[in-house]
N, C-alpha and C positions, 0 to 999 in steps of 0.2 A: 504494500500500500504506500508505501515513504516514495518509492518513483513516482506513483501519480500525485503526490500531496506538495513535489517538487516544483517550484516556480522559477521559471527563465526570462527575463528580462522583465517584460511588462505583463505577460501570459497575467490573465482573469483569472482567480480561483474559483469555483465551483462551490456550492456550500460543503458538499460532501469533503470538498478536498480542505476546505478551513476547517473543518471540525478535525480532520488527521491531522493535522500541523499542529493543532493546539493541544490534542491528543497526545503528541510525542513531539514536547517543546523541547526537549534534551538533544534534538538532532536536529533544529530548525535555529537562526539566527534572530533576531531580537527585531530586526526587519519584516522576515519571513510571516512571523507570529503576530506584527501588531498588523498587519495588513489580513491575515486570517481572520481576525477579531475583527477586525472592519468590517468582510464579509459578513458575518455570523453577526454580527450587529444587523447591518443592513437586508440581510435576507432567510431571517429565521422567525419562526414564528412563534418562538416556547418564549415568552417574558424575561425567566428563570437564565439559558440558554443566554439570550443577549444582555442580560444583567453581570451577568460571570464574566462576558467575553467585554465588558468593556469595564470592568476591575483588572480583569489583567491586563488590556491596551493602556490604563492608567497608569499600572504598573511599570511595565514597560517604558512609556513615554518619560516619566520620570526617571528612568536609569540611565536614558540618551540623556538627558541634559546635563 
């Protein structure tokens, strides 16, 4: 699953393929994951699910700076 969860340049993620990225952040970059969570913010439909997923883009965003 980590091939298809792979993003190349500007390549869209899929929701399926955000949820594997966030799934297995230990093998994905700090990049990879807050742009995952973007997806999963934007096109999920569980509350719960995009609640999570932008505690950890906050997360996240905070370690870049």
């Amino acid at each position: 699953m980590r091939a298809e969860a792979t993003t190349h340049g500007h390549h869209a993620l899929c929701l399926s393929q955000a949820r594997a990225v966030v799934a297995d952040v230990a093998c994905h970059g700090i990049a990879e994951i807050t742009r995952a969570c973007a997806v999963i913010v934007d096109r999920t439909d569980d509350p719960k699910e995009a609640h999570s997923a932008r505690a950890l883009r906050g997360i996240l965003e905070g370690e870049q700076t």
